[in-house]
NUSERO-458619 format. One line per 2 residues: number of its first residue (from 1); their letters; for each residue x, y, z of N, C-alpha, C, O. Coordinates in pm, whole numbers, plus 50000, padded with zeros to 5 digits. Layout:
BEGIN
NUM) a) X/Y/Z/X/Y/Z/X/Y/Z/X/Y/Z; ... .
This chain:
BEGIN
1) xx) 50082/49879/50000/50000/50000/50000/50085/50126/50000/50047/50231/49948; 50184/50113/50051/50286/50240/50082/50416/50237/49998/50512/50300/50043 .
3) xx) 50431/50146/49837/50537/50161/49790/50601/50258/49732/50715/50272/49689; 50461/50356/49741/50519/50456/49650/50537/50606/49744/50542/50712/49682 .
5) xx) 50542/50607/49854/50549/50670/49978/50717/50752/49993/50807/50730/49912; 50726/50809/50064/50837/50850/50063/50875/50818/50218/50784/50778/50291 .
7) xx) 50987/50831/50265/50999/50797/50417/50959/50884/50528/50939/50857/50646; 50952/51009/50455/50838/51098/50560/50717/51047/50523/50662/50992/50619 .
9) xx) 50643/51045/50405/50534/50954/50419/50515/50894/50500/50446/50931/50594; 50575/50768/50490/50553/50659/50578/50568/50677/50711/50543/50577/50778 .
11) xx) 50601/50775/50771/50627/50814/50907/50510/50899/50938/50468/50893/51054; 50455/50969/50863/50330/51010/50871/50217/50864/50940/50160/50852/51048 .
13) xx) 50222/50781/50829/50127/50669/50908/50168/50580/50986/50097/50486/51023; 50291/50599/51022/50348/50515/51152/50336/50609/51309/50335/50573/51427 .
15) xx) 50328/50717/51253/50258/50849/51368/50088/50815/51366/50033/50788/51473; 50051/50816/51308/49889/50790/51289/49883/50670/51386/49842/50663/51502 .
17) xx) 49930/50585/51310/49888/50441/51420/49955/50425/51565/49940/50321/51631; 50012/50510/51600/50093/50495/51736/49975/50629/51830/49938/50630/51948 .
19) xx) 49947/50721/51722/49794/50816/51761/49666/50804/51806/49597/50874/51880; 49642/50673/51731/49510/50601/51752/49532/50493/51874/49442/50445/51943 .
21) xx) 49672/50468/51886/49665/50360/51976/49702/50405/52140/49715/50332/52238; 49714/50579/52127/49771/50655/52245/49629/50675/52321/49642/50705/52440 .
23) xx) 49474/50661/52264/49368/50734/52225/49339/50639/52238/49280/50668/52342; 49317/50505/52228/49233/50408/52218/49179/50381/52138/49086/50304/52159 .
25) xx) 49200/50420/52020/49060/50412/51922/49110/50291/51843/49227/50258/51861; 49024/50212/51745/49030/50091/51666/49090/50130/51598/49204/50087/51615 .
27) xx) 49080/50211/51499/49083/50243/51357/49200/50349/51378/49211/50424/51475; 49274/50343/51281/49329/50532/51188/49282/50572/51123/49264/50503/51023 .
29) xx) 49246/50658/51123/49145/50760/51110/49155/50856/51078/49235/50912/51152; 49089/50973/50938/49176/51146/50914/49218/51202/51039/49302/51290/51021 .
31) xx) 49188/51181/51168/49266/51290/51225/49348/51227/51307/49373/51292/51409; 49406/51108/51298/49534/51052/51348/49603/51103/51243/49687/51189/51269 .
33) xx) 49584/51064/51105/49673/51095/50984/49702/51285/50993/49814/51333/50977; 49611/51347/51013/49644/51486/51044/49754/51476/51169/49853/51539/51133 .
35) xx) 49769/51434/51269/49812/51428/51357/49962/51421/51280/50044/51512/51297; 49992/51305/51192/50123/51268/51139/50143/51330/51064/50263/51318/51038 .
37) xx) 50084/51423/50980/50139/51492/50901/50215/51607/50972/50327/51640/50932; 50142/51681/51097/50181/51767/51160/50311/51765/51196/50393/51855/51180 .
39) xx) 50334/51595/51273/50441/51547/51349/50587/51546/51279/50705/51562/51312; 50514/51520/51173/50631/51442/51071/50725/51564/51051/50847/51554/51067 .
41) xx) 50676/51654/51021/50754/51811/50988/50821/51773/50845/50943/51761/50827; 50725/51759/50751/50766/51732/50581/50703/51863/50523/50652/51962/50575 .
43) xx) 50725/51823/50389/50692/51986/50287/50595/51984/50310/50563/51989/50191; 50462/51979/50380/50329/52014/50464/50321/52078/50484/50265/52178/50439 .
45) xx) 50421/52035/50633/50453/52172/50755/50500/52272/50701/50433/52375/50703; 50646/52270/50629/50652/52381/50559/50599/52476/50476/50627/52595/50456 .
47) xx) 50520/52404/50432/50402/52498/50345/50314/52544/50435/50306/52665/50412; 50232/52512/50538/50179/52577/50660/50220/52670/50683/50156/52773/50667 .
49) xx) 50376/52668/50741/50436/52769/50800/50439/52873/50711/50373/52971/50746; 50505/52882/50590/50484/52948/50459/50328/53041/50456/50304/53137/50383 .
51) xx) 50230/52971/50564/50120/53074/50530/50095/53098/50662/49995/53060/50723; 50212/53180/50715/50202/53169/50841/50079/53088/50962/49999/53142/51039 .
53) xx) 50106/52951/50936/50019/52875/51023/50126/52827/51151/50234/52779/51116; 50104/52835/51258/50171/52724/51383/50136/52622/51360/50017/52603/51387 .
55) xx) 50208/52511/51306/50153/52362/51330/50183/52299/51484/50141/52184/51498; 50235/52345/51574/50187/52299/51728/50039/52348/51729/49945/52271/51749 .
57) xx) 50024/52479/51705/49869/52548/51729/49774/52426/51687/49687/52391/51767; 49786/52368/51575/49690/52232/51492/49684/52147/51574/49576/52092/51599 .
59) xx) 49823/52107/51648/49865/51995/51721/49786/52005/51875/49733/51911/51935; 49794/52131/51915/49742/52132/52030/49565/52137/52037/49496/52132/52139 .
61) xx) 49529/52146/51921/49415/52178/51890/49308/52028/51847/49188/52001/51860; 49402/51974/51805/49390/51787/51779/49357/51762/51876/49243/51741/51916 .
63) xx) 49489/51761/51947/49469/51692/52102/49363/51735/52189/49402/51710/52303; 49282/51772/52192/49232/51852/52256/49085/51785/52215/49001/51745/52297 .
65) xx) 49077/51783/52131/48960/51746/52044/48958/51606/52075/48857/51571/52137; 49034/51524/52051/49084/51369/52071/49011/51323/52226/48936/51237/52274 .
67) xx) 49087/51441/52264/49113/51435/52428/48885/51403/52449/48807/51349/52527; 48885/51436/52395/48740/51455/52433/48592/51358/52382/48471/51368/52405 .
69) xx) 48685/51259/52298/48615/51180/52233/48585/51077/52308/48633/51074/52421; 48505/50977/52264/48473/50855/52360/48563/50793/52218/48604/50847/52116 .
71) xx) 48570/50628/52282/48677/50551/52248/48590/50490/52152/48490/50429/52191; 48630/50506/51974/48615/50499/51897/48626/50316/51837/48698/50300/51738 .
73) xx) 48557/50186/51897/48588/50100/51948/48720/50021/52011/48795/50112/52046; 48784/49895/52041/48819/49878/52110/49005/49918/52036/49030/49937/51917 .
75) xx) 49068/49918/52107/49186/49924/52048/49297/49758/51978/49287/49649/52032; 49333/49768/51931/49438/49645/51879/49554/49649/51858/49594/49748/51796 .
77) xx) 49651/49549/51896/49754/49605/51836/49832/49668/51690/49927/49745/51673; 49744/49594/51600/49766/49637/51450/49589/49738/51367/49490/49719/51296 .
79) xx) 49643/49820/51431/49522/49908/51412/49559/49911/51246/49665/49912/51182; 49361/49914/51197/49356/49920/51031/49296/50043/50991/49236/50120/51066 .
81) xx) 49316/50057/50860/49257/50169/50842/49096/50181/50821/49028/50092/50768; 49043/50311/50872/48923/50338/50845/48872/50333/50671/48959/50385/50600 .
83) xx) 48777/50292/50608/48738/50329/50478/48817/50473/50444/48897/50498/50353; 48776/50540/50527/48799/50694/50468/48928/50717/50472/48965/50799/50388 .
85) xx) 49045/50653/50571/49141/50660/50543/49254/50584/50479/49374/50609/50477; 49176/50473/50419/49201/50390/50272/49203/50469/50119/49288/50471/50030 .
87) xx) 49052/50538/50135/49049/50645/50045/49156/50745/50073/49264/50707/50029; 49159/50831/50118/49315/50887/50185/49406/50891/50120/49462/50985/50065 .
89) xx) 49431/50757/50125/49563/50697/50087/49539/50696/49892/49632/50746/49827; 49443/50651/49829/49383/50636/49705/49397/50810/49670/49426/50841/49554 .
91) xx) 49384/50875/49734/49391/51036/49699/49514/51046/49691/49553/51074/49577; 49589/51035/49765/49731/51092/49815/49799/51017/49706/49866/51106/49656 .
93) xx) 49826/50901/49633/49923/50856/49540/49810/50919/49445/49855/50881/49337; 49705/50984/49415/49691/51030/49273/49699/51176/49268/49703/51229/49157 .
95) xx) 49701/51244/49369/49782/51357/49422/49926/51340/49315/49956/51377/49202; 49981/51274/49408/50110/51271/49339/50142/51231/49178/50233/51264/49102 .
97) xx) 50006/51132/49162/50043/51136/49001/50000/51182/48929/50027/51140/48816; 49915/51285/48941/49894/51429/48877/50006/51520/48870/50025/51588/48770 .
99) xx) 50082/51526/48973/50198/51678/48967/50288/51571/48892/50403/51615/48905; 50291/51493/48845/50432/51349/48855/50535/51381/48929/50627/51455/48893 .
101) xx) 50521/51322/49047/50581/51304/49157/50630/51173/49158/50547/51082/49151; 50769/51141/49166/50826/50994/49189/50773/50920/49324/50783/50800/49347 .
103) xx) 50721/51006/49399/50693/50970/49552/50591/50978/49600/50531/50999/49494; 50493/50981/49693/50372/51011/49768/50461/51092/49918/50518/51042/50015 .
105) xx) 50436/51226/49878/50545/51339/49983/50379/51342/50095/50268/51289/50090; 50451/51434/50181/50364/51480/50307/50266/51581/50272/50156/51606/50319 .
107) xx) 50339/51637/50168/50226/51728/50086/50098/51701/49983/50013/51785/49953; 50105/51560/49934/50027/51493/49894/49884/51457/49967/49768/51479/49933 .
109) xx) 49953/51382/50101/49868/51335/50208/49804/51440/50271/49703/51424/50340; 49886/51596/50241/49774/51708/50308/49637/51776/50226/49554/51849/50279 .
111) xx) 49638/51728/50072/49611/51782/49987/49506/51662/49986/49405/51699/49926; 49498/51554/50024/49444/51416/49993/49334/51438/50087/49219/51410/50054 .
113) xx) 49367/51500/50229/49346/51501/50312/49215/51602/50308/49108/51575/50362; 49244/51731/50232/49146/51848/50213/49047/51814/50137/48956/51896/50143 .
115) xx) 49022/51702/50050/48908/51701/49952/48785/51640/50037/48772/51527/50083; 48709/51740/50043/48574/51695/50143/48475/51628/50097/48368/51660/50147 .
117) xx) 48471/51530/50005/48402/51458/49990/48366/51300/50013/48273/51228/49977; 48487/51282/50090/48455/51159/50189/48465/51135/50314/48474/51025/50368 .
119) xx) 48462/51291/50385/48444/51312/50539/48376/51251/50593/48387/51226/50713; 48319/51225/50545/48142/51191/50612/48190/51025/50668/48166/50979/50780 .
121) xx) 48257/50961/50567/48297/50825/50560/48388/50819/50739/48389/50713/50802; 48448/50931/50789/48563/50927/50864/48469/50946/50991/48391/51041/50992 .
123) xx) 48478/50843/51114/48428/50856/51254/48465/51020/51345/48399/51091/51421; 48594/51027/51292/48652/51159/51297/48675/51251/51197/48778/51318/51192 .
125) xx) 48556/51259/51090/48597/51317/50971/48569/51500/50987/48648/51589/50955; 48395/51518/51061/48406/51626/51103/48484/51691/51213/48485/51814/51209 .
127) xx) 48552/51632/51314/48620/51680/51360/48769/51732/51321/48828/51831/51366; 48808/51649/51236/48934/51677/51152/48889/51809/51025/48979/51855/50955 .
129) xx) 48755/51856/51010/48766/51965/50931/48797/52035/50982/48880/52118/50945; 48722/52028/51125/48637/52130/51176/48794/52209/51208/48820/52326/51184 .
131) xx) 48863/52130/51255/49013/52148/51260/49121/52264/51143/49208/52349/51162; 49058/52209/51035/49169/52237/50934/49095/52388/50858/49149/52480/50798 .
133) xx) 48919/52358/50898/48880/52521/50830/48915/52615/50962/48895/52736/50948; 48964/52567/51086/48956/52668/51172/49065/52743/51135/49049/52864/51142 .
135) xx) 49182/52698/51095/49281/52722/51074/49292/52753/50889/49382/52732/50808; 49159/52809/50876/49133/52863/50687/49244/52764/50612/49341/52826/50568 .
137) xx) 49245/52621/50591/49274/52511/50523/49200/52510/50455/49090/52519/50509; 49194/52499/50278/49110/52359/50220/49200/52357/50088/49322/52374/50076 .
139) xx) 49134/52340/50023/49252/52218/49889/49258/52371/49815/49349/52450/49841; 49190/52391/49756/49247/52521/49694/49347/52635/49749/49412/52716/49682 .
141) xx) 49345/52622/49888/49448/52754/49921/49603/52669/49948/49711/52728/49938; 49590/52522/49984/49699/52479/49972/49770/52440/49875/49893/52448/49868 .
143) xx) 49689/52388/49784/49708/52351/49621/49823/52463/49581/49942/52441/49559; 49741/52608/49579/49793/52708/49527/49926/52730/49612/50017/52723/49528 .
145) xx) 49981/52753/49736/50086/52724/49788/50197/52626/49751/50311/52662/49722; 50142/52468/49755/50216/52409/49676/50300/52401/49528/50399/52335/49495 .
147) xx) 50204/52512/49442/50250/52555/49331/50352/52672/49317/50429/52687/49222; 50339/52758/49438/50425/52862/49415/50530/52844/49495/50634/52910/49499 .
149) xx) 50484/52704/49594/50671/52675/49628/50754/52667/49565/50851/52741/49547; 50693/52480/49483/50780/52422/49372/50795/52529/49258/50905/52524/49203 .
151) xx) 50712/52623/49212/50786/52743/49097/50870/52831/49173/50971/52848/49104; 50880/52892/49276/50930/52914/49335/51111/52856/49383/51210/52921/49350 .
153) xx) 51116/52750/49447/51276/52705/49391/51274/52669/49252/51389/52645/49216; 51163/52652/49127/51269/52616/49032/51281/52791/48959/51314/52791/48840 .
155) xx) 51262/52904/49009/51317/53041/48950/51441/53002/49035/51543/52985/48968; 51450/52988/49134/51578/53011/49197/51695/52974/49179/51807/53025/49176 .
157) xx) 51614/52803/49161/51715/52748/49133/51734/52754/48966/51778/52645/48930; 51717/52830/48871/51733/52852/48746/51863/52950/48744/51956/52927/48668 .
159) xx) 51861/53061/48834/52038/53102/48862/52100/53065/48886/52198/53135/48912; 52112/52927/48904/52200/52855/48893/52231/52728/48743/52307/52631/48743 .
161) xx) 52172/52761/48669/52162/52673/48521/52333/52711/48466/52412/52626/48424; 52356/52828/48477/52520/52862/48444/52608/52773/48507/52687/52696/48452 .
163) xx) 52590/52786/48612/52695/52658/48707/52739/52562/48663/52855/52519/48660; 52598/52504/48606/52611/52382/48536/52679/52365/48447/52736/52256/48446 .
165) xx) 52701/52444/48351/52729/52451/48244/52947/52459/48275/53039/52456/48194; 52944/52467/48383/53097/52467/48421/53135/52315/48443/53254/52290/48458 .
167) xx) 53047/52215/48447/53056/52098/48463/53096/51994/48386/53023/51972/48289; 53189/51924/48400/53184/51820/48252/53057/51751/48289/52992/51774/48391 .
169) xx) 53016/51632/48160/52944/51579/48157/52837/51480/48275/52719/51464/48307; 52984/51428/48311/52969/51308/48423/52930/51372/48533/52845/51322/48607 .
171) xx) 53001/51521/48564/52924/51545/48701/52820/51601/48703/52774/51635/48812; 52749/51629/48581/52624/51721/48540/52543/51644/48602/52481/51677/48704 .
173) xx) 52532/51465/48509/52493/51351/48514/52475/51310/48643/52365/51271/48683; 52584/51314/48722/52544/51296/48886/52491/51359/48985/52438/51330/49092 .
175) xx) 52521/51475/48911/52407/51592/49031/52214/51603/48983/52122/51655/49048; 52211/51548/48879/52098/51570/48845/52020/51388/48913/51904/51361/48946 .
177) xx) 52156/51295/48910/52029/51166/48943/52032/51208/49052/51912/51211/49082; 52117/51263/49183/52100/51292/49273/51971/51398/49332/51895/51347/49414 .
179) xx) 51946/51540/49292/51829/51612/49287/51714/51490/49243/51637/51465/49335; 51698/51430/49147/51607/51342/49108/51581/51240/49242/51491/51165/49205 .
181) xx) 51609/51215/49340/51627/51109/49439/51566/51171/49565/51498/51113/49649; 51603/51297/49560/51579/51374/49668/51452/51465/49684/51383/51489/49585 .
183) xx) 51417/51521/49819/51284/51571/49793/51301/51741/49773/51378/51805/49845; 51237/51789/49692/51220/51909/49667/51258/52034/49766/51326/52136/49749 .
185) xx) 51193/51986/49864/51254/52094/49973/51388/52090/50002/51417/52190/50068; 51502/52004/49977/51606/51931/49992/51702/52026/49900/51807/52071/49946 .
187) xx) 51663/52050/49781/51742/52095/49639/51821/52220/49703/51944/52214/49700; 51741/52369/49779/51776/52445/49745/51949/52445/49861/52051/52508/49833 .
189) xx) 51932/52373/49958/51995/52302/50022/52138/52289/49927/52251/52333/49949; 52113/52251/49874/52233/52201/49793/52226/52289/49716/52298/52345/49799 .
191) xx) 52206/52386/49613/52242/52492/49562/52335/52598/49639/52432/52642/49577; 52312/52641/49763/52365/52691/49833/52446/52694/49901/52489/52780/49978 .
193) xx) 52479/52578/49870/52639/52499/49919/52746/52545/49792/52867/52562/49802; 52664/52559/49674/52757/52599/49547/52887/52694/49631/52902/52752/49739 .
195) xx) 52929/52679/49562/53081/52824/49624/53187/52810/49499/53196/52701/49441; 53274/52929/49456/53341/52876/49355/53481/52954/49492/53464/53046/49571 .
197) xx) 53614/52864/49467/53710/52926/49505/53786/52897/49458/53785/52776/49433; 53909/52974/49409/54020/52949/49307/53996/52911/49154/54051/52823/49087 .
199) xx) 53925/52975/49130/53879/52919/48983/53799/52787/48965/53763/52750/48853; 53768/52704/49103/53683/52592/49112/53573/52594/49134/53585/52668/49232 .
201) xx) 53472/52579/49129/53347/52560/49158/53296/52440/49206/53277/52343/49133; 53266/52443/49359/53259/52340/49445/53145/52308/49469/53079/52406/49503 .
203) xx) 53066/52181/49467/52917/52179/49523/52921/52094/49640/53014/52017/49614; 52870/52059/49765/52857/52006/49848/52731/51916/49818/52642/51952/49895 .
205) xx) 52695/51830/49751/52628/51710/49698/52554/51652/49841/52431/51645/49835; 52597/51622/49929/52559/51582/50068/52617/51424/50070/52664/51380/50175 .
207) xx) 52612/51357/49969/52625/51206/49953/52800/51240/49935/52878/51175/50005; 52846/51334/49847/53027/51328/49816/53055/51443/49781/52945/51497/49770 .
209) xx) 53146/51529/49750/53180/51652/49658/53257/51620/49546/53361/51565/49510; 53134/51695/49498/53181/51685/49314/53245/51841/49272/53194/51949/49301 .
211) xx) 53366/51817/49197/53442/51955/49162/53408/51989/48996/53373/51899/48921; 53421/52105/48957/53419/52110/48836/53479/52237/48791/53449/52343/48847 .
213) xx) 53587/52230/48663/53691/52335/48665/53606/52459/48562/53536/52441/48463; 53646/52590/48631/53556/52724/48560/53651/52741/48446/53765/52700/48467 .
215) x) 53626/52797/48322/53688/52822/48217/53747/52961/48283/53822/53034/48218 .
């Protein structure tokens, strides 16, 4: 179910099920999975923050809500997912294969998360809105965020297209499968490591340093 997940992904629903099972509840459920997205601190959160949101504020605001529920049947040790958060999951990898995304990111699962048309399905579905409009969430205002991130580093990172061009072939070749591997928020990271000294132009790759000589 999760092959196409990324490892914050998947830590997202390994937070969910350790959520539901702190809580008692049977199931995972949208607002355990809100819970993990929060936790996880992936390009989500960052995009939250980006609109100036507190994601503790969400967090404390969950809990709180949770805190107040009756026990959503009995608990197990391998808690399953709710319908609605099966669907969830059915959103969140086509999330991602709409933008073509190699991965199912945290930003997927928040975006998966906003389409209100299978709330109803979730034991905790109105409470997890009730959550996310308090805090003026829904798919269109994050959607649009998500778009002006990712355009956003790639202007930036487009001042750097010259760089490249200082590169022989092979290390062009390796910095690009590398960006390709990695998650988006990750890139500009490594642009900024660029430095040229002595006529070299140095990148800090994170995995090795690759050199490449300036004409």
């Amino acid at each position: 179910m999760y092959d196409r997940f990324s490892d914050r992904a998947r830590k997202v629903m390994l937070i969910a099920n350790q959520t539901a099972r702190h809580y008692r509840h049977a199931n995972v459920d949208l607002c355990h999975i809100l819970m993990g997205i929060i936790k996880e601190r992936g390009m989500a959160v960052e995009i939250l923050e980006r609109m100036q949101i507190v994601p503790a504020s969400i967090e404390m605001r969950l809990e709180a809500l949770m805190q107040s529920t009756k026990k959503m049947g009995e608990f197990t040790t391998s808690n399953s997912l709710t319908p609605a958060a099966k669907t969830l999951i059915d959103y969140a990898i086509e999330e991602a294969t709409t933008k073509r995304a190699n991965r199912v990111g945290t930003e997927h699962i928040l975006l998966a998360l906003l389409r209100p048309q299978y709330r109803k399905e979730s034991k905790c579905g109105d409470l997890t809105w009730s959550v996310l409009q308090e805090f003026g969430l829904n798919y269109e205002v994050v959607q649009e965020q998500l778009t002006n991130f990712i355009m956003g580093d790639k202007v930036k990172s487009q001042g750097f297209m010259d760089i490249f061009r200082l590169f022989d072939k092979k290390t062009i070749q390796r910095i690009e499968e590398i960006i390709e591997a990695i998650d988006v928020g990750k890139i500009k990271s490594i642009f900024d490591a660029v430095e040229v000294e002595n006529g070299w132009v140095k990148v800090n790759l994170g995995i090795q340093q690759g050199k490449g000589k300036t004409e």
